[in-house]
N, C-alpha and C positions, 0 to 999 in steps of 0.2 A: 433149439438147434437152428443154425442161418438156413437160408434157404440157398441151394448151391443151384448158381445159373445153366442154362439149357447146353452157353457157349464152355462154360468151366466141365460140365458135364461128357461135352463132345471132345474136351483134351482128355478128359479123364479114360475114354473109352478108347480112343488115337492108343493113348498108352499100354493100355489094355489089350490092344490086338497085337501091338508088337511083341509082347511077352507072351501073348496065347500062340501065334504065327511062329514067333520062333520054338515053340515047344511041340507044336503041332501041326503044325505045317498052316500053306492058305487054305488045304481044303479042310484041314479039322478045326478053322479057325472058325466054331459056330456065334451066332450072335448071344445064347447061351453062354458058352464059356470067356467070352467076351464081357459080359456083363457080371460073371461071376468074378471075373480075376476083377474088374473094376470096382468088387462089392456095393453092386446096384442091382435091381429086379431088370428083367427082363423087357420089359413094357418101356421105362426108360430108354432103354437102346433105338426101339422103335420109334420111342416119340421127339429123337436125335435124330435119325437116321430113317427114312422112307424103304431100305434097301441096303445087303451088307454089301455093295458094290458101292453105296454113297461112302459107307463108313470104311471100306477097303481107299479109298480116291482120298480122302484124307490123310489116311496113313500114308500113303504116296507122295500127298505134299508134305508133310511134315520129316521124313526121310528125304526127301530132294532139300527142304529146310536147314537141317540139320547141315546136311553136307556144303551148305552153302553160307553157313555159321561157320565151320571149322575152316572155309576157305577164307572167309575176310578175318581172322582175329588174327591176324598179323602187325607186326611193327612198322608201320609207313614208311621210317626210313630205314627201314633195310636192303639189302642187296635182291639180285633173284636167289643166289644161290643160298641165302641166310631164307629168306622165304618160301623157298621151295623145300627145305628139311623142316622148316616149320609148320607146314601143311602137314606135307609127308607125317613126319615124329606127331602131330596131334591128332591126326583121323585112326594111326596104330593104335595113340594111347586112349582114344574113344573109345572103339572097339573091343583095346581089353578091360578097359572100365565098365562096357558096355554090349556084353557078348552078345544079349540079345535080338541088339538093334542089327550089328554085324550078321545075323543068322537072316534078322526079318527083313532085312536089305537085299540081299543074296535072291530072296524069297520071292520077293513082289516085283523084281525085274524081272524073273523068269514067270512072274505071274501075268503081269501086265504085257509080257512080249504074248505070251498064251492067249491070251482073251482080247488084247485087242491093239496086238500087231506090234506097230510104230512106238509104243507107251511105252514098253520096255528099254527103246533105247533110249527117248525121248531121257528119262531119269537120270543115265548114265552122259546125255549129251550138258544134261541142265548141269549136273553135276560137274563136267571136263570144261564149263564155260564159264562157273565160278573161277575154278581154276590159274584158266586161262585171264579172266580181267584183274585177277589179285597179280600175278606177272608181271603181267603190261602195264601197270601201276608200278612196283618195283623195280620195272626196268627204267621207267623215266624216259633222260635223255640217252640213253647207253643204246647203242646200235645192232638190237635185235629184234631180227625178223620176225614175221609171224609164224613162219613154218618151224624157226629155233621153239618158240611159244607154245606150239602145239605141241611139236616132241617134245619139252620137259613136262607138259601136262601129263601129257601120254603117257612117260615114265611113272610121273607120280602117282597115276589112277592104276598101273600096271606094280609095282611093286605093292603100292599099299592091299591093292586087289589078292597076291597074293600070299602078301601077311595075315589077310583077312582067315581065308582058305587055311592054314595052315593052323590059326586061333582055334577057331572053331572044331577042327578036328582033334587039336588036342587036349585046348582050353590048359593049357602047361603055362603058368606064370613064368616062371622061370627060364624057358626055352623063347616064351615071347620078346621077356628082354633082350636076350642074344639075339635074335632074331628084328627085331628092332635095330640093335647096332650093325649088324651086318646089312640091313637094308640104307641105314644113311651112311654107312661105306660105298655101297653098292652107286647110291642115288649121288656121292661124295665126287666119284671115280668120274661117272656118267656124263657129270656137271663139267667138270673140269676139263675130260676132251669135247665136248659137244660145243662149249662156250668158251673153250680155248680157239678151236677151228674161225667160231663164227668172230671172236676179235681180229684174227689175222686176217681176215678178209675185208674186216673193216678196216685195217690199218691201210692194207692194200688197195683199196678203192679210193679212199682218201690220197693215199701216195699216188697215185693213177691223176684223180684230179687235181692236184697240185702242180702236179706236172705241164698239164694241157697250157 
């Protein structure tokens, strides 16, 4: 049998606490069951990990990861508005491909705001600033501001936030999908006046200096 590396080992276990955290919370996430769900001894985890607070910090970047995966796989040359239901529509379809991660996400924001402070948002910030540079890529040369940039972020982290919430409570495939389409309506609508406004203003400013 190969010998499976220390590195290969410490994704195996990352994995591992996300399916035990979501089933158990952070605090019944022992390094025990940790190890069990990764079908490894015990001892392994330790000789990974000094402390479940190293192997918790991990799990942290690997969720800030994730989310920061789902925000660049987009089409370069797309629009924002083509881009921003494409965020949107692939972090839903993570989620219910992927109930667990959605639980243990939830989980280690309110764990890391708990134990040490700033970390909690720090996730959600690292997260809203993928976001935000996949945008501002797609916007190009198109004349939007950074504060339009922020509110569609903000949308997007806010609706998808609570599709998450809603998953999880019911874990309903079927309601998900509706639920799905009623949010890139929602996100559809949103789009349309927010970046409707911010072109007339651009049209306006430009007519303003043309003028002088």
């Amino acid at each position: 049998m190969p010998r499976i590396s220390a590195a290969q080992r410490r994704q195996d276990f990352v994995r591992a606490a996300v399916e035990v955290i979501a089933t158990h919370g952070i605090d019944g996430a022992t390094t025990r069951r940790i190890a069990e769900q990764a079908k490894a001894n015990l001892a392994m985890v330790h000789y990974c990990y000094d402390s479940k607070e190293d192997l918790f910090a991990d799990v942290y970047e690997f969720v800030v990861g994730k989310f920061r995966d789902l925000t660049a796989a987009v089409d370069p040359q797309a629009t924002v508005e083509q881009t921003a239901h494409k965020m949107l529509r692939d972090t839903m379809e993570y989620y219910v491909e992927s109930p667990s991660f959605a639980v243990s996400a939830l989980e280690l924001i309110n764990w890391a705001r708990r134990q040490h402070g700033s970390r909690g948002i720090e996730l959600f910030d690292k997260a809203l600033e993928g976001v935000r540079a996949t945008l501002r890529a797609a916007a190009g040369e198109r004349p939007i501001d950074d504060e339009t940039i922020d509110a569609i972020a903000s949308a997007i982290a806010f609706v998808a936030d609570g599709f998450a919430v809603s998953w999880i409570t019911y874990g309903d495939r079927a309601l998900a999908e509706k639920q799905m389409e009623i949010a890139d309506s929602l996100l559809d609508s949103w789009l349309t006046a927010r970046l409707g406004a911010t072109n007339q203003r651009a049209t306006k400013r430009r007519r303003t200096a043309a003028s002088r």
